[in-house]
Structure formats: C-alpha cells, structure tokens
C-alpha positions in Angstrom: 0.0 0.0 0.0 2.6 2.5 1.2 5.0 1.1 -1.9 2.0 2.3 -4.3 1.9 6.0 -2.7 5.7 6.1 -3.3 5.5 4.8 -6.9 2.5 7.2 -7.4 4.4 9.6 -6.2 7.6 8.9 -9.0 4.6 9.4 -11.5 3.8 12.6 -10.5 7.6 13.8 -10.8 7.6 12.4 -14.3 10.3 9.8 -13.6 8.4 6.5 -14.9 7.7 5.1 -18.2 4.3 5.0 -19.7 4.1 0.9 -18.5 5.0 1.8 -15.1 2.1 4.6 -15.1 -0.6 2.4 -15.7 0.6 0.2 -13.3 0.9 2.1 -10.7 -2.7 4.1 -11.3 -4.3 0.7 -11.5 -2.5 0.2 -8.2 -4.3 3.8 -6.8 -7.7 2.2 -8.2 -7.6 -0.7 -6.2 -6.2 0.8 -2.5 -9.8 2.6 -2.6 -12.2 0.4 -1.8 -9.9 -0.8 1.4 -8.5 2.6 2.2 -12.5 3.7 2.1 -13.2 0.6 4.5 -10.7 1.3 6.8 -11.0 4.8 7.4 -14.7 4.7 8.0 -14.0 1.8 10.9 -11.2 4.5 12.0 -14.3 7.0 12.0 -16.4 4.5 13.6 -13.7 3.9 16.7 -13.1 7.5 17.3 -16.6 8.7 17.6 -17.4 5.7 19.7 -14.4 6.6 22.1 -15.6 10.0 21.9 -19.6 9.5 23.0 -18.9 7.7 25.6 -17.3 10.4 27.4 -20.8 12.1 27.5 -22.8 8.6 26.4 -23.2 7.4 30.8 -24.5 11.4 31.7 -28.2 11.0 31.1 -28.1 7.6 32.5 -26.6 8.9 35.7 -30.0 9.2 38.1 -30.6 5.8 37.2 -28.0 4.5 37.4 -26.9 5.5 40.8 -30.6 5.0 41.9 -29.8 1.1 41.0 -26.5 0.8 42.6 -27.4 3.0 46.0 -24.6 5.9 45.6 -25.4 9.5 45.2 -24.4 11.7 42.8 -20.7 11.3 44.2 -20.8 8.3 41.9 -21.6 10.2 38.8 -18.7 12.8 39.2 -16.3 9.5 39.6 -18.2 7.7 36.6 -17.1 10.5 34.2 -13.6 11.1 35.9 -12.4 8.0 36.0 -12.9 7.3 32.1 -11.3 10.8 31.4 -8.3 10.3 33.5 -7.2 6.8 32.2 -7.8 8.2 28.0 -5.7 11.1 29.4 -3.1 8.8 30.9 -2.2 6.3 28.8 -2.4 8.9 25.2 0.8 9.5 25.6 2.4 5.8 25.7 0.4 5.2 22.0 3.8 5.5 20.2 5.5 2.9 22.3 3.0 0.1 22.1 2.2 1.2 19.0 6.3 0.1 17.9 6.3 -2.5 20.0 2.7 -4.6 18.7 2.4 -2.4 15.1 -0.8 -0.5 14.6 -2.9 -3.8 13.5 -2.6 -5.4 16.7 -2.9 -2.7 19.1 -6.1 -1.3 17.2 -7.5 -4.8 18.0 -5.8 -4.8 21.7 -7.4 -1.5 22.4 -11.1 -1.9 21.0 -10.9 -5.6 22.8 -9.6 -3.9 26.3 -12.9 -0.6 25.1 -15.4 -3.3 24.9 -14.7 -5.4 27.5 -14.5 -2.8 30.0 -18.0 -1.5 28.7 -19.4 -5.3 29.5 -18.2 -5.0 32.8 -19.6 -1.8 33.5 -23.2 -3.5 32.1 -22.5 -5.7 34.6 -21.7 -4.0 37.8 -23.5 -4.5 40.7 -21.4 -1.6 43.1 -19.7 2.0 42.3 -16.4 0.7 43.1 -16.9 -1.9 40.7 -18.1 0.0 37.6 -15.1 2.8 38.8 -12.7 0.2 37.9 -14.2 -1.1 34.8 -14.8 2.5 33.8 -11.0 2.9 34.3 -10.4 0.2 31.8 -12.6 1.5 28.8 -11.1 4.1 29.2 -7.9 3.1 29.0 -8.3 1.1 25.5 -10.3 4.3 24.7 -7.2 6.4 25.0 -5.2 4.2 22.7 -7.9 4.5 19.9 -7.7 7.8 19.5 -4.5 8.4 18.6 -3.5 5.8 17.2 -6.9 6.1 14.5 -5.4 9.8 13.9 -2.2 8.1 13.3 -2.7 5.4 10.6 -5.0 7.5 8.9 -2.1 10.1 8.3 0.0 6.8 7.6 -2.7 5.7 4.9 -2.7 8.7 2.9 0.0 11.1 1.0 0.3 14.7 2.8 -1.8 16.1 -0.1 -4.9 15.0 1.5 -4.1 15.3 4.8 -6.5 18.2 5.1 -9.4 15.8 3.9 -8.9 13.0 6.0 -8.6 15.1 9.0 -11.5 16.7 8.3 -13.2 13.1 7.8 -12.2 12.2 10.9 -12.9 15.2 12.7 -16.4 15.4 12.0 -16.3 11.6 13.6 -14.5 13.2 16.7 -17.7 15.8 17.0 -20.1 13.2 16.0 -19.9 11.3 18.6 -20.4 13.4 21.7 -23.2 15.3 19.5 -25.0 11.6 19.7 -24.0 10.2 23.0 -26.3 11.6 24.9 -29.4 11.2 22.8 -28.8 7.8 22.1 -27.7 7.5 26.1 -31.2 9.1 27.0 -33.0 6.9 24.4 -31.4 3.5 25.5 -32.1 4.5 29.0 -35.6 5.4 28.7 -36.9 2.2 26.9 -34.6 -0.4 28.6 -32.1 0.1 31.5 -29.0 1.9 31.7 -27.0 -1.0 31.6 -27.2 -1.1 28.0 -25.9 2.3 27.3 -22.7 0.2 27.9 -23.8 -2.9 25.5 -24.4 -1.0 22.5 -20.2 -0.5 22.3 -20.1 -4.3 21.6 -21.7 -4.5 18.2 -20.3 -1.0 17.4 -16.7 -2.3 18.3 -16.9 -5.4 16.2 -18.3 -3.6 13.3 -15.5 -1.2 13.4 -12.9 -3.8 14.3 -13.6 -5.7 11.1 -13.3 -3.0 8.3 -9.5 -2.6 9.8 -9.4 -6.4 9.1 -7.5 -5.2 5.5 -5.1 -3.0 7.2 -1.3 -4.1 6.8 1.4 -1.3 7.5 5.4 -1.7 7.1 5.3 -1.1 10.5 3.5 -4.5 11.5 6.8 -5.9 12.6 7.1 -5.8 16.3 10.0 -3.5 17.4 11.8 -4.2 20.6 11.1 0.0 21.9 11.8 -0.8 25.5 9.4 1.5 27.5 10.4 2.7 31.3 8.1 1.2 33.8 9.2 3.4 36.4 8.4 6.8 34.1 4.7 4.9 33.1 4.0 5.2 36.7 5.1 8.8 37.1 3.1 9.9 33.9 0.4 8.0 35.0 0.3 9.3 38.8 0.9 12.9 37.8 -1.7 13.1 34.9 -4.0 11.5 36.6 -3.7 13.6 40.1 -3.8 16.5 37.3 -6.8 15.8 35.8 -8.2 15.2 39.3 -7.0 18.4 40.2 -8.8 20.6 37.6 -11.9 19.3 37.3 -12.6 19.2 41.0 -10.6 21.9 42.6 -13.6 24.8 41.4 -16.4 22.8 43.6 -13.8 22.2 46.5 -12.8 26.3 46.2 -9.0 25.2 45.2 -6.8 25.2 48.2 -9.1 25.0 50.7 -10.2 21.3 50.4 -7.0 18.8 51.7 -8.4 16.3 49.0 -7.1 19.3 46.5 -3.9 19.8 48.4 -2.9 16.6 47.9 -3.8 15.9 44.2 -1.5 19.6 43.8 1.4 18.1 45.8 1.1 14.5 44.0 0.9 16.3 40.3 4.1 18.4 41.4 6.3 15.5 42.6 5.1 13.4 39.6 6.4 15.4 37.2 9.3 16.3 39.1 10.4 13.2 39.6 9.7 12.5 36.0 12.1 15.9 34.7 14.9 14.3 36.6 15.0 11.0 35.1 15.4 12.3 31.6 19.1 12.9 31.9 19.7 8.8 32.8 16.8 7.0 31.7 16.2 9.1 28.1 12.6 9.3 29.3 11.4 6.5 26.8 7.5 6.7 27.6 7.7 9.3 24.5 9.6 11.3 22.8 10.6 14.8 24.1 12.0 15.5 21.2 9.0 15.8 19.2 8.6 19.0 20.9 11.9 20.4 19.3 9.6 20.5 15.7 8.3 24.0 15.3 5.2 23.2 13.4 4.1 20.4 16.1 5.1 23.1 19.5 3.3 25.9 17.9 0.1 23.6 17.0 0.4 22.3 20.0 -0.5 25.3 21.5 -3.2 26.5 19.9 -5.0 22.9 19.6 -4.6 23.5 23.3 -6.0 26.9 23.5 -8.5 26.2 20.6 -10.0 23.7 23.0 -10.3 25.5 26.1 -12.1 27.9 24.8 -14.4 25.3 22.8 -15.4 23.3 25.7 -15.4 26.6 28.4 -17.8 27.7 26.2 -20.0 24.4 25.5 -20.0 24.3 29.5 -20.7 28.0 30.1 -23.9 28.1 28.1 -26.2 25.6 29.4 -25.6 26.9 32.7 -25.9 30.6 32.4 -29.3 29.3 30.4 -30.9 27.6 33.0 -28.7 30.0 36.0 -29.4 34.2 35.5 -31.6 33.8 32.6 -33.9 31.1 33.5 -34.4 28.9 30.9 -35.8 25.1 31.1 -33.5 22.7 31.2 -34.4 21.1 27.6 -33.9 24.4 25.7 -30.4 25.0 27.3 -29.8 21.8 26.4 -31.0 22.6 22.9 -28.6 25.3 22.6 -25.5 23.4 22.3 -27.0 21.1 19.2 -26.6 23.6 16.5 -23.4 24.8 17.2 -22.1 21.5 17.5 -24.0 21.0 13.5 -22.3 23.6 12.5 -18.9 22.6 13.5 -19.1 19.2 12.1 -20.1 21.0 8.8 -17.4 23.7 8.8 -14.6 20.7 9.6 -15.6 19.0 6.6 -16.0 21.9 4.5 -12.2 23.4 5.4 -10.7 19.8 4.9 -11.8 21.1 1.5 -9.4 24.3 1.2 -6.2 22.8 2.9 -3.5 23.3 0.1 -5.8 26.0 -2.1 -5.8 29.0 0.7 -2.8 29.8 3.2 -3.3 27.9 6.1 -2.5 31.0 8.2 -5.5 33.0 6.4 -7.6 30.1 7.4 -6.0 30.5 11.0 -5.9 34.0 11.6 -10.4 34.1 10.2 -11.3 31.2 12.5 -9.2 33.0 15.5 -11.2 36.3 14.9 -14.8 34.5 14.4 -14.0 32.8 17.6 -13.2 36.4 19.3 -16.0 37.8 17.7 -18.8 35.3 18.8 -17.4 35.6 22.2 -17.8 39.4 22.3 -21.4 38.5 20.8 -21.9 36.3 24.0 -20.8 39.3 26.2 -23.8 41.5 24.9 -26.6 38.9 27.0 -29.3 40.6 28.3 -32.5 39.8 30.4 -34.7 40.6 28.0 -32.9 39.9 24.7 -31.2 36.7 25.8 -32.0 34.4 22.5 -30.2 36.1 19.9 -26.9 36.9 21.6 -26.5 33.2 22.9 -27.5 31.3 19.5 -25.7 33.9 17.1 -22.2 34.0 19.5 -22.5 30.6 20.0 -22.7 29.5 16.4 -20.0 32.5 15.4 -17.1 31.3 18.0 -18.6 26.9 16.7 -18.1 28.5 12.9 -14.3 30.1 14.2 -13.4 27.0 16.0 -14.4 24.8 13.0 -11.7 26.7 10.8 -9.3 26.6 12.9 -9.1 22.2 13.8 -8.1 20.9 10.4 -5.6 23.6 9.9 -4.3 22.9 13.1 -4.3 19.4 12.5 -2.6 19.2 9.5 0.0 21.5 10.4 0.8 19.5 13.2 2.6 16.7 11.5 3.2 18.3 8.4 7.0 17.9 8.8 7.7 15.3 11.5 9.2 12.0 10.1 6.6 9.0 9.9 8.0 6.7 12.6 7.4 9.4 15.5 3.6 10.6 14.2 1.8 8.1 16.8 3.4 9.8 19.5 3.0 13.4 18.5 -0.8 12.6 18.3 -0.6 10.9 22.0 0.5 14.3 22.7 -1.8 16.0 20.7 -4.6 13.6 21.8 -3.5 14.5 25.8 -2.9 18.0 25.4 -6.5 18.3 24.1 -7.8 16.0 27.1 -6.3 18.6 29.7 -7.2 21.7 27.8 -10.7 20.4 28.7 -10.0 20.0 32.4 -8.1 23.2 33.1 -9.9 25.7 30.9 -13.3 24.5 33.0 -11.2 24.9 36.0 -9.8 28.3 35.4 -12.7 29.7 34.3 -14.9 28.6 36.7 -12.7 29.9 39.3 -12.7 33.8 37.5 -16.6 33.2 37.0 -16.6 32.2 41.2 -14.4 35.5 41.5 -16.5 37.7 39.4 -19.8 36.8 40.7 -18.6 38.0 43.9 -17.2 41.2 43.2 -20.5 42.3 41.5 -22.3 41.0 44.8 -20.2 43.1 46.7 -21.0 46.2 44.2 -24.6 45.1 43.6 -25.4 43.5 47.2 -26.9 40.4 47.9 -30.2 40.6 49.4 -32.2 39.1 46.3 -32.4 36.2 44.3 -32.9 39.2 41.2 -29.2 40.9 43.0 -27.6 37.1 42.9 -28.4 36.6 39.1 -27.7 39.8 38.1 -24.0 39.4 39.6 -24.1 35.9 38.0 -24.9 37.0 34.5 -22.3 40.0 34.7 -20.2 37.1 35.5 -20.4 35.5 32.8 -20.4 38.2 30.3 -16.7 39.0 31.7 -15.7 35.9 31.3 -16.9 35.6 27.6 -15.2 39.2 27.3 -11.7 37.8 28.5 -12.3 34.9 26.3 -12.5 37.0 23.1 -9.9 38.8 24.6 -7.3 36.0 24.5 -8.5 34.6 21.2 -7.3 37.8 19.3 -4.1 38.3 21.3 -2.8 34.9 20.7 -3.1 35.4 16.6 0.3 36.4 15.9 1.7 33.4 17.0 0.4 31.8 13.8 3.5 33.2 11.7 5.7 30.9 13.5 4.5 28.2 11.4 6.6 26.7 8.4 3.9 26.3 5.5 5.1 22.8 3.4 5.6 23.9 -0.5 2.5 23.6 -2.3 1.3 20.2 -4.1 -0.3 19.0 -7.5 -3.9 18.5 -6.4 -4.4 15.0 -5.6 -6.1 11.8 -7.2 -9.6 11.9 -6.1 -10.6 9.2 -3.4 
C-alpha cells in the first residue's frame, strides 16, 4: 500500500515510463475500496471513544438510583474514564512500535469493549469505577493511534481531507451520545448504554481487518516502567486536580492539596529521570519540531475555549436567565452542526488557501462570537446566545483541520503516533483546566458584582451571576485575538499538485 503511494508519487515527478504509469494508477484504483473501508472503521472507533465520554451522563439518576450511591458516583463515573484516555495517550507511540498499529487497534477496541461489559455488569460503584477505568484506557489508545494510521494511509496532499473526515467523527460522537444514552435508558435500562459498544466495536474492528502497515513488525522499543508510573500518577492527580478543585474552592479542600502536591512530585520526579533513563515513555524531542510546538499550543488553547464555552452556556441558560433545562440543552446542538459541517468543508481548502489566512479568520470568528456572547441581556437573551455561539462553533471549525494538518506536516513518519498521544492529551487537559480556570474567574467575578450590587435578592444574585459571565466571555474573546500572531511561527510545506480523487 505504502510502496504504491511512493511509486505514485515517482509518476507525479515524471520519472516513470508510460508501463510503469498504468501500473501504478491501476494500483491507486484498487487501494480505494480498502483505504475507504478502513478509514470509515477508523471513524467508527473514534466517535465511539468520543460518545462515551458524554454517552453514561443521562443515565446517571438511574444509574446510581440502581447501585445506592449519590451523585458522588456520577462525578467519579465520568472522571475515571477521562483520566485513564488522558493517561495512557501519551504511551500510543511505544505500544504502538512494539505490537504495530494492527494489533494494538485490536488490543485497544478488545480492552474498550470489554471494559464496557463489565460496566453492564456491575453491581457496586467501586466496581463500575474500575471497569470505567479500563474502557477508558483502550479508549485512549484509539484515539491516537486512528489519527495516526489515517495520516499513515494517505499522501500529505490529502491530509487536510482525512482530518476533516475524521474530525467530523471526533464531534459526531459526543453530539449523539447523549441522545442515544437518553433513548437507551428510557426504553430499557442503563446497563445497555454500555452494550451497545459491543456490536459498534466489532463492526468497526472488522473494516481494519484489511489494514497491513510496514510497521507491522514488532520493534523491541523498550518503554520505562518506572516513568509509566510517574506519567500516569501525575496526569491523573492532574486531571483530578482541575476538574474538581472549582467545587472544592481550590486550596481549601486537603483532597485538593494533595492531588497539587502528588501532580508536582510526579512530574518532578519524572524531569529528573530524563538525563539517565532518556525518558522512553515518549519522545521529548518531538517538541523540538516548530510546526508540532506551535500547534500544540493552539489545539490546546482552541480547546479550552471550545469546551469553556459548551460548559458555560447551558448553565448561564438555566442560572441568571432562566431557561428550562431542555432548551439550554437545545442550545449546544446547532453549534455543534455547525462545526461538524465547517470541519468538513475546510478539509476542503487545505493546500488552495494559506493555512494561516484560514488560521488568523477562525481566531477572529472565535473572538468575535465571544464578544457577541458578552452582549446577554435579560430581556434579549435568545439572539446573543445562538448567534455568538454559532459565530465562535463556525471560528473554531476553521481553525481544527488547519491545526491538525500542520501539526505533523514535517515530523518524520516513525514518531507521528506519538506526537498525536500528545496531541490527543494535550486536548484532554485543555478540557480540564480551561473548565477549571474559568470557573474559578466566573466564582471571582460573581462575587465582586455582589459586593458592588449586594446580595439581598435572588434578582441581585443573578444579576452578579450574569455580569459574571459576560466577563468571562469578554476575557475569552480577549485572548482569542491576542494569541493570533503566533500563527506566523509556522513553516507552511511547498505547495502540491492537487491529488487523485478518493
């Protein structure tokens, strides 16, 4: 497959004779049907990783009705599954070298489903914590590793496609989770929420049936037990640490204290093995690529601000402004349209526009529909919230397959799985800390307008609240705009002959 790509490749540079040219497009012809086959069960993995993130939420009540735990339970149900795809992300490249791609796809969906059985079958919390724990962590592998072979099974000329392709998966499925949770859950039992990943995981298992990479060969890429631990203590006490230190108000909770302290040592500990171990859970060095840093950073910083503001809305709906809970919910759906749209459309214009100009509009629609959502009012609440919210979706749509593409645009093949590991992890605790952070300001902010305002009504306490949030919204657009010059550090690959179609 990858010999065909090259030879394709000779054609396009004019070095081949007129024999070796119909060969080797006869040779294009037939990769389709499988490349097609095994980049929709790709597809199929990484929006089933992604729902169930979000899939177990509307089944929570029930669920913790059935196995006597409060709500306690729920908090730990979506933790632990977050935590382990965040921890073991980054150790993709290794087992990845170690087993080839084949294998650990199949080793990860089989260590996905089971763990979802075992959750169907739980009859405790601590039980389905564990199991949770790992789906997750065969959930973490497919991620990155999906991203991975796809930018394996294609030439860098339709990079920009295929990551929008798979993309719109990534948003697809936490989009459908929940309604499909809340549908399963209504006409049978929760349990099944957790089923349904069993026929979904052999379906998607068997289109990569046809997949065969040079790197199939197991490689003997020793991996450092001792700096597995570390990464796994420290991002797990990390992603402990932002997602709960806004309810406990940071510092003041010792649970919080000691998730800082254990995060701190973690990583120190990990720092100062790098010098005599070579720090061989990934590679460091990866980091030393401009294009992959300086994505880096704005995937982080894209996705922040993306899932501060998926967070934000519902609540100030149904807070200060009073809204049911099934239209706040109702909000997030066309925005989250929208975006799987404009990812697919922009995988479209990777290689035709200059992927900064792409950049630089998708950074100012995001600042712009964030100043929109600092406008809410009272008494003109609708139009603010839907036209912001589907301004910054249509900014942040721009701005992923760009981002994406740039990323491994000039690292060398044999180190792409763990750049996305990265890139998968980084995105995991841009979720976590930008909910953290914000929360905190949004806990800040609320009380300086009390203390201005005075709390002696309910009408005084979601006045504050609402100001709130409009600040926060402000310093979000704020950001977005002052973070746009950064783009010029990227080094734009030469242009390309437009590619074969699909």
């Amino acid at each position: 497959m990858i010999a065909g790509l090259i030879e394709l490749g000779r054609l396009m540079a004019g070095n081949v004779t007129a024999e070796e040219t119909a060969s080797v497009l006869q040779s294009e012809r037939d990769l389709r049907p499988r490349r097609l086959l095994i980049t929709c069960g790709l597809s199929l993995a990484t929006a089933l990783q992604a729902a169930d993130a979000l899939i177990a939420n509307v089944a929570l009540p029930k669920l913790e009705a059935d196995l006597g735990s409060g709500i306690e339970l729920g908090v730990w149900i979506i933790t632990s599954y977050l935590c382990a795809t965040a921890v073991v992300a980054p150790l993709t490249g290794r087992l990845r070298r170690r087993y080839g791609p084949r294998q650990l796809f199949f080793f990860a969906m089989g260590g996905f489903v089971t763990g979802s059985l075992l959750c169907a079958g739980a009859t405790s919390g601590g039980a389905i914590i564990a199991f949770r724990i790992l789906q997750g962590a065969g959930g973490g592998l497919l991620h990155p590793l999906a991203q991975a072979i796809l930018l394996d099974l294609y030439p860098k000329e339709r990079h920009g496609r295929v990551m929008a392709i798979w993309g719109a998966a990534l948003m697809l499925g936490p989009i459908l989770g929940p309604v499909i949770g809340g549908v399963i859950t209504d006409l049978s039992s929760w349990r099944w929420v957790f089923v349904i990943n069993l026929p979904l995981g052999v379906l998607a298992s068997c289109c990569l049936l046809p997949l065969h990479t040079p790197n199939d060969g197991r490689q003997k890429d020793a991996i450092d037990p001792i700096g597995v631990f570390l990464l796994m203590i420290g991002v797990g006490a990390l992603q402990l640490f932002l997602q709960r230190a806004p309810a406990h108000s940071w510092f003041r909770s010792p649970e919080i204290i000691v998730e800082a302290i254990v995060t701190v040592l973690s990583f120190a500990l990990l720092g100062a093995r790098v010098p005599y171990s070579g720090f061989t859970v990934f590679r460091p060095q990866i980091f030393n690529d401009v294009n992959f840093s300086t994505a880096a950073f704005y995937n982080f910083m894209n996705s922040a601000l993306l899932f501060v503001t998926v967070v934000f809305i519902p609540l100030l709906a149904q807070g200060p402004l009073g809204l049911p809970a099934t239209a706040a919910g109702a909000l997030i759906m066309p925005r989250a349209i929208l975006l799987m749209v404009v990812m697919l459309s922009t995988g479209r214009l990777i290689g035709r526009i200059d992927d900064r100009i792409l950049l630089a509009s998708g950074w100012v629609l995001s600042a712009a529909g964030l100043m929109i959502l600092s406008t809410i009012e009272p008494d003109s609440r609708f139009l603010p919230i839907v036209l912001g919210s589907l301004v910054q979706s249509l900014g942040a749509g721009i701005l992923y397959i760009p981002l994406a593409t740039l990323a491994f645009s000039s690292l060398p093949p044999e180190v792409r799985t763990d750049a996305t590991g990265l890139y998968s992890l980084l995105r995991q605790l841009a979720y976590a800390s930008g909910v953290a952070l914000m929360a905190a300001i949004l806990q800040s902010k609320t009380l300086a307008h009390l203390d201005v305002i005075g709390a002696g009504t309910v009408l005084a306490r979601e006045t504050a609240e609402l100001n709130a949030y409009r600040d926060c919204f402000r310093a979000m657009s704020v950001v977005s705009l002052l973070i746009i010059p950064g783009i010029f550090l990227f080094r734009l690959p030469a242009r390309r002959q437009p590619p074969l179609s699909a």
